[in-house]
N, C-alpha and C positions, 0 to 999 in steps of 0.2 A: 666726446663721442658717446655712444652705449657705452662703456666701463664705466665711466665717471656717471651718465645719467643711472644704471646699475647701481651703483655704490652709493648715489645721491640717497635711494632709495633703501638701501640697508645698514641701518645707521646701526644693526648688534653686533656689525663686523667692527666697528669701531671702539675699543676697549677702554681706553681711558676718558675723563674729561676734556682732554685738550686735545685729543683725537677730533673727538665729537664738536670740539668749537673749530675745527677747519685745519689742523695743523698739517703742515707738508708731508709727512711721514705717512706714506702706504697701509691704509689699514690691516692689511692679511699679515702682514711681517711680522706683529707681535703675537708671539706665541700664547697659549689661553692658560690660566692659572687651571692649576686641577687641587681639587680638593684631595686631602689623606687618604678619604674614605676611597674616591674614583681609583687613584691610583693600585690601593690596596684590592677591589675590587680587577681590574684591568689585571694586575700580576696572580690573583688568585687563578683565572680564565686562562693566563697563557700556564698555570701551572697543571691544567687539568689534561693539557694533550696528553700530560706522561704517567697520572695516575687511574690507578684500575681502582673499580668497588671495591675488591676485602683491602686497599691500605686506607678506606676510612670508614668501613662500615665496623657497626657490634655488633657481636656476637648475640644470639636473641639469649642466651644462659647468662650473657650479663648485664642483661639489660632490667632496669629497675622497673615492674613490672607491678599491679594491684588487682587483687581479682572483684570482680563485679559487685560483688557482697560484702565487699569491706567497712565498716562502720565509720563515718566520720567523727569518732569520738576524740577528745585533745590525743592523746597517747598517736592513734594513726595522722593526723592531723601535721602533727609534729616531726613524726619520722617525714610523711611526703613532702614539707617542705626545707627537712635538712638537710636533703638529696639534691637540692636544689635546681631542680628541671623546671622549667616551665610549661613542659605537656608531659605527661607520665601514660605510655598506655594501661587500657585496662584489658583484663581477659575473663573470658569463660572456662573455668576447668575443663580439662579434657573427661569424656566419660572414661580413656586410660587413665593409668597412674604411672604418665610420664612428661614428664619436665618440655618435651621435645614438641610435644601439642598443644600449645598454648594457640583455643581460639581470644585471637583480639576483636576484643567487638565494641571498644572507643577509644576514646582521648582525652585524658580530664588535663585541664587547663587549670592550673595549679592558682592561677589569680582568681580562682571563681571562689576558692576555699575563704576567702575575706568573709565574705557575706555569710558563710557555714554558722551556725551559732552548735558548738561541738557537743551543747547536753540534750538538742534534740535526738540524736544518734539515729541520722538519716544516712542510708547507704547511695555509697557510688551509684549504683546504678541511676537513681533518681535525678540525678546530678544533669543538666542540660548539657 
């Protein structure tokens, strides 16, 4: 009837190869393999109903921070990636002299520092 001509036609309900070559066994009944990663993803999402922003944000005082003018010479070079982030933001000093006004005005992508040759001593800013 329709099910079967249905079914004729969705041959990615069927899982196995012996599925697929006609075997009696109900395609929908075999449950679908999940990968580590889906699962890990899936339990992250039901763990979000129960958590609020500050149990996983930082703090901006501790956050590993480079201001615009920073020189990519070895010496800084070396510090950004012993920190080991993979985006570091950058900031503009405050015209205060307080810790609490940090303008952010990018994002250095710590794999772009490969291609740095460090005795040009080209500042962040220039940085794409």
């Amino acid at each position: 009837g329709l099910e079967a001509h249905w079914l004729e036609h969705h041959e990615t309900f069927r899982s196995s190869p012996s599925e697929k070559a006609g075997s009696s066994r109900h395609p929908l009944v075999r449950a679908p393999s999940w990968h580590h990663d889906e699962v890990t993803l899936v339990e992250g999402a039901l763990q979000m109903k129960s958590k609020r922003a500050i149990d996983c944000y930082t703090s901006m005082r501790d956050v590993f921070t480079i201001p615009h003018d920073t020189v990519l010479n070895e010496a800084n070079v070396v510090q950004i990636y012993s920190r080991g982030y993979s985006r570091v933001p950058v900031y503009v000093p405050s015209a205060k002299d307080n810790d609490n006004n940090l303008a952010i005005c990018g994002i250095l992508i710590t794999k772009q520092l490969i291609v740095v040759n460090t005795s040009d001593r080209r500042v962040v800013s220039t940085m794409p």
